[in-house]
C-alpha positions as MATLAB code, in Angstrom:
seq = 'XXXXXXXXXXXXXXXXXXXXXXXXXXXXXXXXXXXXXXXXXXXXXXXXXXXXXXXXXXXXXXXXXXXXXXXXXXXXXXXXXXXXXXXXXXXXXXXXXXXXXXXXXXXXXXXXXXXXXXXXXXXXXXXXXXXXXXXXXXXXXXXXXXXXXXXXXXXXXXXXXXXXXXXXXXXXXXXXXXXXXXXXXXXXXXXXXXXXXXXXXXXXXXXXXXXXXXXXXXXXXXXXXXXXXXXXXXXXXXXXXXXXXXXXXXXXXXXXXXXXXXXXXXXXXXXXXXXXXXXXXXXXXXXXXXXXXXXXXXXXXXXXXXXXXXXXXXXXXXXXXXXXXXXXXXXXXXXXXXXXXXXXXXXXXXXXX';
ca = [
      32.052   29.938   22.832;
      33.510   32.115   19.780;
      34.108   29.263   18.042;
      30.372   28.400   18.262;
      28.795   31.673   17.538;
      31.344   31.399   14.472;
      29.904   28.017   13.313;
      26.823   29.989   13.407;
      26.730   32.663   11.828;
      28.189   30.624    8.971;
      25.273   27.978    8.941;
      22.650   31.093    8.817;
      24.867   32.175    6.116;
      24.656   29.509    4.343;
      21.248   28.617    4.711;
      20.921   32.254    3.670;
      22.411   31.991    0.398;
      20.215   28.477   -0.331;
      17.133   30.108    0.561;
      18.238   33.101   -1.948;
      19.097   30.331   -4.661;
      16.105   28.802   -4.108;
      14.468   31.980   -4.470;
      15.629   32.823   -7.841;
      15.514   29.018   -9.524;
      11.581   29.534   -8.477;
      11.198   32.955   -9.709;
      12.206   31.857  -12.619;
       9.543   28.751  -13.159;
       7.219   31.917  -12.409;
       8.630   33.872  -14.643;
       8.658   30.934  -17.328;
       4.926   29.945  -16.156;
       4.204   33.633  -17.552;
       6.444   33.031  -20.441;
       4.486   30.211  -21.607;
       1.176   31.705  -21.453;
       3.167   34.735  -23.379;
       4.315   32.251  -25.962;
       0.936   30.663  -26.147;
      -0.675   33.676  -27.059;
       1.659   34.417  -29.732;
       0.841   31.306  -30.938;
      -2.744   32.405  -31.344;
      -1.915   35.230  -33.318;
      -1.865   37.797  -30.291;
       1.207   39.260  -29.453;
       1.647   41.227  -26.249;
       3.832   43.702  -24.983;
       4.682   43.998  -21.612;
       6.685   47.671  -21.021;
       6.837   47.998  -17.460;
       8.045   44.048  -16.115;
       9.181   43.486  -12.386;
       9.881   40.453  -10.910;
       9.837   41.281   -6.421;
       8.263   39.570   -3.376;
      11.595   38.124   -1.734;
      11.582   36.470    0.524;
       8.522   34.448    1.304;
       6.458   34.483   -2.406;
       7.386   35.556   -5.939;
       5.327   38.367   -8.257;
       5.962   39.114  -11.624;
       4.220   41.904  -12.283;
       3.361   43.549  -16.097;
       2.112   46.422  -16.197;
       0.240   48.378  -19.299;
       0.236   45.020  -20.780;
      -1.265   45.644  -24.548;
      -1.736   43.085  -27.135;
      -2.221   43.011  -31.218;
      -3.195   40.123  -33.763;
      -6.788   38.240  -33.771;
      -9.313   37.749  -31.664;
     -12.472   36.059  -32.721;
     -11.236   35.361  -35.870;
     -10.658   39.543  -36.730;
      -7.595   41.777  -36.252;
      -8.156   43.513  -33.312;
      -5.741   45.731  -30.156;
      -6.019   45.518  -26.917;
      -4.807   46.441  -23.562;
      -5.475   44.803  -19.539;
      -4.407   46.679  -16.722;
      -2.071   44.630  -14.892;
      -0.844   40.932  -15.184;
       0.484   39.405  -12.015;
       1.977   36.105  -11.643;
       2.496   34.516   -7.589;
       4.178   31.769   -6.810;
       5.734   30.411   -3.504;
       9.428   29.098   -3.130;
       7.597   25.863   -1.225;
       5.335   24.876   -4.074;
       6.970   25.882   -7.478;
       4.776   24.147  -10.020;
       1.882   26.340   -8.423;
       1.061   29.909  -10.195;
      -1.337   32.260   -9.915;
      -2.263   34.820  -12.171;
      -3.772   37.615  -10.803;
      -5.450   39.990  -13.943;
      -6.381   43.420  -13.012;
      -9.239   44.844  -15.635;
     -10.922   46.224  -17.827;
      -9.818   43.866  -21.005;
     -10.688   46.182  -24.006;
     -10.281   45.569  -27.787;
     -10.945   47.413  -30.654;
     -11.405   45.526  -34.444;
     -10.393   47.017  -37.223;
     -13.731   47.231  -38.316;
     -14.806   49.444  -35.725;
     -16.829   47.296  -33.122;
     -15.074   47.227  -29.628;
     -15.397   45.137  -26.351;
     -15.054   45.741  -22.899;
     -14.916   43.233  -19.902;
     -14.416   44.415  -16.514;
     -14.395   42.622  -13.006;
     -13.927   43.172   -9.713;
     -11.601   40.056   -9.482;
     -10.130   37.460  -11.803;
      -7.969   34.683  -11.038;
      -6.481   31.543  -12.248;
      -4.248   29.015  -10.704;
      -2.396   26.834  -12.249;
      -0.833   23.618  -11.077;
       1.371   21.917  -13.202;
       3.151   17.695  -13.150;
       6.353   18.039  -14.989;
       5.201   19.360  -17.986;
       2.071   18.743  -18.324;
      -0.860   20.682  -16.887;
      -2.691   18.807  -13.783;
      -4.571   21.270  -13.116;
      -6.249   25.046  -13.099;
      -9.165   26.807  -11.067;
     -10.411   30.199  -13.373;
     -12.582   32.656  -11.115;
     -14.641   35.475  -11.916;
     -16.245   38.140  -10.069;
     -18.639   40.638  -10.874;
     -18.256   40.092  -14.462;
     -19.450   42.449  -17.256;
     -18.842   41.963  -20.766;
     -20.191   44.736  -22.856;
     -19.698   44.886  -27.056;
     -20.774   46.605  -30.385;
     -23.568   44.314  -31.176;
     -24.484   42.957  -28.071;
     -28.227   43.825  -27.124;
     -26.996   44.069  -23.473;
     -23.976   43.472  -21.704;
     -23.614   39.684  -20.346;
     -23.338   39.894  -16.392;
     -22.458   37.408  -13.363;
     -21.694   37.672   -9.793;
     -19.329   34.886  -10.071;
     -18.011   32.236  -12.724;
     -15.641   29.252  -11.421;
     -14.447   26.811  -13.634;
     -12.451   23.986  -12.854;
     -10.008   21.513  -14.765;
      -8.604   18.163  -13.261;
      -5.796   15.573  -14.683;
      -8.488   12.488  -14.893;
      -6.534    9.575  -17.249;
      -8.368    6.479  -17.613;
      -6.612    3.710  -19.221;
      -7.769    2.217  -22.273;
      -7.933   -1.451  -21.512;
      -6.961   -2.559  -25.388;
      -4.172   -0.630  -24.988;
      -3.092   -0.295  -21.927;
      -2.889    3.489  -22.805;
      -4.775    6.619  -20.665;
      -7.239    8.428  -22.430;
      -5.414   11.857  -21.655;
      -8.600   12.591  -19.570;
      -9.436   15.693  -17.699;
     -12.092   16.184  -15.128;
     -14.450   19.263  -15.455;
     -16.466   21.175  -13.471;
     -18.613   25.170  -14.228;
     -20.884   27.157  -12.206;
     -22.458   30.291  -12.698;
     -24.154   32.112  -10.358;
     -26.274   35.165  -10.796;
     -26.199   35.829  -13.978;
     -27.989   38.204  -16.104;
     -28.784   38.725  -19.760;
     -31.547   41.363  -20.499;
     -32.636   39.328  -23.923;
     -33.589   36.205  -22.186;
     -36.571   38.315  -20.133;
     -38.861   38.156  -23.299;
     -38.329   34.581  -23.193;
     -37.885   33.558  -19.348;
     -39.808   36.347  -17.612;
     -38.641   36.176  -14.130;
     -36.747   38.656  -11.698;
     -34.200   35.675  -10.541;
     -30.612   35.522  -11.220;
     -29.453   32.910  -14.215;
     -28.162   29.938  -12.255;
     -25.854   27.073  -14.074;
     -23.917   24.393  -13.004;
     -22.562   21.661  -15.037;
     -20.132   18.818  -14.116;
     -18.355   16.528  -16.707;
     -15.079   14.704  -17.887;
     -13.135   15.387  -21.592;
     -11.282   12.457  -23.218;
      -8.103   13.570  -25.206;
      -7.982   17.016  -23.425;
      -3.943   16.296  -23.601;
      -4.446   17.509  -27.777;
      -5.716   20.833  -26.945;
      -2.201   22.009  -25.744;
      -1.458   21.861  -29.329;
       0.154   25.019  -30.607;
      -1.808   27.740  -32.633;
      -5.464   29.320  -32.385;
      -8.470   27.639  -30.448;
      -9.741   26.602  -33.849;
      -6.064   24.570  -34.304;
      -6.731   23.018  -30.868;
     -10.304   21.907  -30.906;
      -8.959   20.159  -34.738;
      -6.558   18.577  -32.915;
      -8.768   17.402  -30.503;
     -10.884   16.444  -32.737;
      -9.162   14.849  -34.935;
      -7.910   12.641  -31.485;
     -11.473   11.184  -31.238;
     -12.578   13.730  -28.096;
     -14.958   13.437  -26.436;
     -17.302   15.756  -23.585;
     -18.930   13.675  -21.453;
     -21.582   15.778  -19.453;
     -22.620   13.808  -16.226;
     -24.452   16.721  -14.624;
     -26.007   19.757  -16.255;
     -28.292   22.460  -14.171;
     -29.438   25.406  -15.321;
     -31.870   27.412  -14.037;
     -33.845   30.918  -13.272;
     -36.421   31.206  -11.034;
     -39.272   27.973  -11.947;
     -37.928   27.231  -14.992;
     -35.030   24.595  -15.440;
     -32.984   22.382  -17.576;
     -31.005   19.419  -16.433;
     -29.716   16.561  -17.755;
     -26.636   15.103  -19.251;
     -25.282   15.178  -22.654;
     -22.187   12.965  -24.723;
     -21.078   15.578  -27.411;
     -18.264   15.263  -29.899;
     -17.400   17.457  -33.153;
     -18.203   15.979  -36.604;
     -15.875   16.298  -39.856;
     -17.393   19.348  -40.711;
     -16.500   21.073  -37.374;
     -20.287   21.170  -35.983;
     -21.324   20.299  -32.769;
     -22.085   16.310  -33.021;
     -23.640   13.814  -30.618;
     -26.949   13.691  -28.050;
     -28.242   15.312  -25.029;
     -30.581   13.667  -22.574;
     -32.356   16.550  -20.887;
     -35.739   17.896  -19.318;
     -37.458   21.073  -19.361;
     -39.632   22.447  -16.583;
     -41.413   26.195  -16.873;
     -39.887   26.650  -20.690;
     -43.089   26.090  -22.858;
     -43.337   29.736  -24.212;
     -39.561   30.119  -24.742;
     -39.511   26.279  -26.561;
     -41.979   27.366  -28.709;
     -40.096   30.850  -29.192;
     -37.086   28.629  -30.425;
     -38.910   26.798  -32.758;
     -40.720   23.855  -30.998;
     -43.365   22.397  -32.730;
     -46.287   23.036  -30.270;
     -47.677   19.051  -31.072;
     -43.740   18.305  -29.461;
     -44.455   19.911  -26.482;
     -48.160   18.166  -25.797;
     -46.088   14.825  -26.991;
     -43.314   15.795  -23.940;
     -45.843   16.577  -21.874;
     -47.561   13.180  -22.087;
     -44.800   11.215  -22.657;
     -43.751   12.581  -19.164;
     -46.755   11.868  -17.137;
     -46.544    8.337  -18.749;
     -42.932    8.216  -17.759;
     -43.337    9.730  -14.261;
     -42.556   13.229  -15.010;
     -40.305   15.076  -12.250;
     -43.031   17.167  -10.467;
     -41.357   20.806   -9.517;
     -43.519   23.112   -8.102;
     -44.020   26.862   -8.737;
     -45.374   29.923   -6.675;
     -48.944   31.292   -7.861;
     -50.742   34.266   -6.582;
     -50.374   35.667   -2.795;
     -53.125   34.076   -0.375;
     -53.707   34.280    3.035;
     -52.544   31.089    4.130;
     -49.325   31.849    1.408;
     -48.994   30.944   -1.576;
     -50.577   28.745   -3.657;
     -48.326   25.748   -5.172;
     -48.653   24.316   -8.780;
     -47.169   21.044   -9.134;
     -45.750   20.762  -13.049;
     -45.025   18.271  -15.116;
     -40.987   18.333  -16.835;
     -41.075   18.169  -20.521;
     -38.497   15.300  -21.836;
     -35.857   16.708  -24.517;
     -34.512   13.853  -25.701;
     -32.302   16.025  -28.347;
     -29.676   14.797  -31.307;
     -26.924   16.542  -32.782;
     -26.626   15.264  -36.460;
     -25.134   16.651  -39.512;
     -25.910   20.265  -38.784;
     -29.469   19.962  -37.466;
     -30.795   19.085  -34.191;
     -33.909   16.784  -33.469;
     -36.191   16.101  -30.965;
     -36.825   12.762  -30.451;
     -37.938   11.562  -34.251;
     -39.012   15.814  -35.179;
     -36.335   18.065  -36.506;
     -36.235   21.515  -35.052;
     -35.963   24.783  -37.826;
     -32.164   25.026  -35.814;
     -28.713   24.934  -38.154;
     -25.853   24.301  -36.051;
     -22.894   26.034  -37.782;
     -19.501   24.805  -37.589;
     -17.357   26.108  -34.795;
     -14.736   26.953  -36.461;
];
C-alpha cells in the first residue's frame, strides 16, 4: 500500500513538472506571438516601449500583459507619439499557435505638426491562428468604435466592425503552384458619419458587408511600412477579388462585386460591377453627369432593374410603398480616372502610396 501511494505521488509529480514545462515552452510562443507583432511594428517605423511587462495566468491559460505601452516613429506617413492603455496577449497551453490580443483604449497620437487622434472602444480584439509559420488565420473585432482627429468634420463611429482573414491557396494549374490565397470577409454595422447626412439624409445606421478572396496575400508579410507591403504585393500580380459587396443606410444601397488590382503608378486599378438604389442626389453630388443617371435608369428598366421598395408618407392603412428602379454602375478604374460605362467622372484617383 506505501509502495503505491509512493508510485503516486511520483507520477503527479511528474506529470506536474510536464504540465509546468509545457507551461513555459507555450508562454513563450505567446510571448514571441507578441514579439513579432513588436518587431513588425518596428519595422514600420514605430517603435514601442513596453515599461511595465508581466507574463502570469498559470496554470490553465497564459497573459502577457504591457502596460503604459507608448510608441514613436510614423504613422500615416508623419512622425507622430503615441500611447494605448494596455496590451494583453492569451493563449492556452492546449492550443499554442492560437493568440489573442486583447487592446485596452484609447489609442492617441500626436504629429509633430500639431494635429492629434484619438480612438476609443469599448472592446477590441484580435485572434490570431497561426500553421508553422505562416499566418492561417485572424478574426479583428471592434466595439463601439470612435475615431475622432484634427481635421475630421466629425468623428467616424460604429457599434461593431469584424473582419475576417482565411488561408485560401488555390493552385495554379501551369504550375502546379498555390496562389498564396486568403479568404476575406468585413461587416460593419451601425455606423455613423455626420458628413454623409447632406448626401444620404436618413436617420438609419451605415450598414456594410463585403465578402471576397486576395491572391498573393502571402507578399504582404513582407517587412517594412504598409506602403512596402502593398509594393510587394503588387509587384506579385495581387489581386482583390470582391464576390459580395453590401452597403447600405436606410433605402439607399450599393451592391455588387468588384476585381481590383494596383497599377504601376500605385493607383487603385481594375472594375467594379455595381448598382445603386435611393443615391440619385448624392451621385449627382459626386459628380454624375445627370444624362448618366436617366441612361442608368433606362438601361435598368430595359435590363430588369432590381425593384426595392421605400416607405412614403404615413396613411391609414400604413404606409405607402414606392417600388424603384436600381441604377447600373458599371464603373472602371483606369490610369487615375474612373468611368462610368463609356463617360468619365470629374474623380482623380491618387496613388495609395
Amino acid at each position: 500500500m506505501k509502495r503505491a501511494i509512493i508510485i503516486g505521488v511520483a507520477i503527479l509529480a511528474l506529470a506536474a513538472a510536464g504540465w509546468s514545462a509545457l507551461w513555459h515552452v507555450v508562454a513563450g510562443k505567446v510571448e514571441e506571438g507578441m514579439d513579432r507583432w513588436l518587431a513588425r511594428e518596428a519595422a514600420a517605423g514605430r517603435v514601442w516601449t513596453c515599461p511595465q511587462r508581466r507574463v502570469d495566468g498559470f496554470p490553465k491559460q497564459i497573459q502577457v500583459t504591457c502596460e503604459a505601452a507608448a510608441f514613436e516613429g510614423r504613422l500615416g506617413g508623419r512622425a507622430a507619439k503615441g500611447r494605448l492603455g494596455t496590451l494583453i496577449a492569451l493563449g492556452r497551453v492546449t492550443d499554442p499557435n492560437r493568440v489573442l490580443f486583447d487592446l485596452q483604449g484609447p489609442l492617441t497620437a500626436e504629429y509633430d505638426d500639431g494635429r492629434a487622434l484619438e480612438l476609443n472602444w469599448s472592446a477590441l480584439r484580435v485572434v490570431v491562428g497561426r500553421a508553422g509559420a505562416s499566418l492561417d488565420n485572424a478574426t479583428f473585432v471592434i466595439e463601439d468604435a470612435r475615431l475622432s482627429a484634427t481635421g475630421l468634420p466629425a468623428p467616424l463611429a460604429a457599434e461593431r466592425v469584424q473582419a475576417d482573414l482565411k488561408a485560401n491557396p488555390r493552385l495554379d494549374p501551369a504550375t502546379n503552384a498555390g496562389d498564396g490565397g486568403y479568404a476575406l470577409y468585413l461587416r460593419v454595422v451601425g455606423g455613423a458619419f455626420a458628413p454623409l447626412d447632406r448626401l444620404l439624409p436618413a436617420t438609419a445606421p451605415i450598414e456594410i458587408e463585403t465578402q471576397g478572396r486576395l491572391t498573393r496575400g502571402e507578399a504582404m508579410a513582407a517587412p517594412g511600412a504598409w506602403p512596402a507591403r502593398l509594393e510587394a504585393w503588387r509587384q506579385a500580380s495581387g489581386q482583390l477579388d470582391v464576390t459580395k459587396f453590401i452597403a447600405r443606410r436606410g433605402f439607399a444601397r450599393i451592391d455588387g462585386t468588384a476585381i481590383l488590382a494596383l497599377d504601376d503608378l500605385h493607383r487603385l486599378a481594375g472594375s467594379a460591377d455595381l448598382s445603386a438604389t435611393g443615391l440619385d442626389e448624392a451621385l449627382k453630388a459626386m459628380g454624375a453627369p445627370s444624362a448618366a443617371l436617366e441612361l442608368g435608369g433606362a438601361l435598368g428598366a430595359l435590363l430588369g432593374g432590381r425593384s426595392r421598395t421605400q416607405a412614403g408618407p404615413a396613411q391609414p392603412g400604413g404606409p405607402v410603398v414606392a417600388p424603384t428602379k436600381s441604377i447600373p454602375m458599371p464603373l472602371r478604374f483606369e490610369r487615375g480616372a474612373i468611368f462610368w460605362g463609356p463617360l468619365r467622372l470629374p474623380v482623380y484617383l491618387a496613388p495609395l502610396y
